[in-house]
C-alpha positions in Angstrom: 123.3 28.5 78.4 126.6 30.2 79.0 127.1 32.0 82.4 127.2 35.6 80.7 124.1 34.8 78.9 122.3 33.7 82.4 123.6 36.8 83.6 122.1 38.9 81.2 118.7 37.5 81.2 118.9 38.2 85.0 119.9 41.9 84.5 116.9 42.3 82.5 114.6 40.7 84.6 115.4 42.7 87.5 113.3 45.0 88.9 113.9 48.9 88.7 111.9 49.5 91.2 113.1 46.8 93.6 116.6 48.5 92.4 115.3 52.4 92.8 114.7 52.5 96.4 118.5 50.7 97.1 120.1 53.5 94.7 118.6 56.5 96.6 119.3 54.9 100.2 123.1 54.9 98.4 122.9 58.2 97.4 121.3 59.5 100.2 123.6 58.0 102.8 126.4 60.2 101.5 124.4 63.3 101.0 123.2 63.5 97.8 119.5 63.9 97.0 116.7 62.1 95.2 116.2 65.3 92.9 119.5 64.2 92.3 119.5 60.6 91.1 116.4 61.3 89.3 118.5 63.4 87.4 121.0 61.4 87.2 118.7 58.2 85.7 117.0 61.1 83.4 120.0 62.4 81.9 121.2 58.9 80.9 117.5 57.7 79.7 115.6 60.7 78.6 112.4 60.4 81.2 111.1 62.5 83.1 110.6 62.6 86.8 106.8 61.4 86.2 107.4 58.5 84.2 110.1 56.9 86.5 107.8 57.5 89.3 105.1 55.5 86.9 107.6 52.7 85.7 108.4 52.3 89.6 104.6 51.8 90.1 104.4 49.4 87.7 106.8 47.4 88.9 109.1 47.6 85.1 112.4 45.8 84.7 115.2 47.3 83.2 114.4 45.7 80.1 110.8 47.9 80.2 112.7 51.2 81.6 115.4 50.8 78.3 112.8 50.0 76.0 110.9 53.6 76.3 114.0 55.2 77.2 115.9 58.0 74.7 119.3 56.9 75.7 121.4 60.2 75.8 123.7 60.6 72.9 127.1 61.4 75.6 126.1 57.5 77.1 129.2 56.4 75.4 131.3 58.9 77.5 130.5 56.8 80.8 133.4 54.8 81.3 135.2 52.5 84.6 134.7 49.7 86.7 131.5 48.4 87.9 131.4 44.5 89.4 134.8 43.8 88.3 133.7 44.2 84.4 134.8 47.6 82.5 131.3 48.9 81.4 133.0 50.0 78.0 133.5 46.4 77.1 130.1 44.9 78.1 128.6 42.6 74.8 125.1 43.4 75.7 123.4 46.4 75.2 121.0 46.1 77.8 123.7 44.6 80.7 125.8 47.7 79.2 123.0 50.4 79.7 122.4 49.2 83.4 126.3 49.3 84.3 126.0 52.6 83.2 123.3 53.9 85.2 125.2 51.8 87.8 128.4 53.8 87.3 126.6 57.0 87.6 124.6 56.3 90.5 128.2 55.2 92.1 129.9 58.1 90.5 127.2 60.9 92.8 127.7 59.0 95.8 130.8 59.6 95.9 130.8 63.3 95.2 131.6 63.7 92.0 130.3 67.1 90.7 127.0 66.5 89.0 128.6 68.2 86.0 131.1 65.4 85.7 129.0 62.8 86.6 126.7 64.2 83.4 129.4 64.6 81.0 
């Protein structure tokens, strides 16, 4: 098993809501709001605020959160640098859909105007 591959299955593994809490303590530490990042993760996946609070109860990976999502149709717009990696170029589909959501939640805690950060 290559690296990139081991990487991957990690990615998917993970835990959104291990990750959740760590993403509005970022966002939230430079003033945005939880309204906000729930926003944010809605925009880019198409749920509502009640089902991320339900796949956070659960306990879903990424892989479970992508798998009901309704990825937005502008996804392709999110572009940069997350981990070294341009999220553009990312093989995986899954690994690429979680840079994203990466990318945004870096993108609001720094500032950016949540119109921006939606494209």
């Amino acid at each position: 098993m290559n690296s990139e591959s081991a990487s991957d299955q990690r990615i998917a593994a993970m835990s959104f809501a291990k990750v959740y809490p760590l993403y509005r303590a970022k966002v939230e530490r430079k003033g945005r709001s939880q309204a906000e990042l729930d926003q944010v993760i809605g925009w880019l996946t198409g749920l509502d605020a009640a089902r991320l609070e339900a796949l956070r109860a659960e306990g879903a990976s990424f892989a479970q959160l992508f798998e009901e999502a309704r990825l937005n149709p502008r996804a392709a717009l999110i572009t940069g640098v997350i981990c070294g990696i341009r999220v553009e170029e990312i093989a995986n589909p899954l690994t690429q859909k979680v840079r994203w959501l990466d990318k945004l939640v870096d993108e609001l805690a720094k500032g950016r105007a949540m119109e921006k950060v939606l494209r």
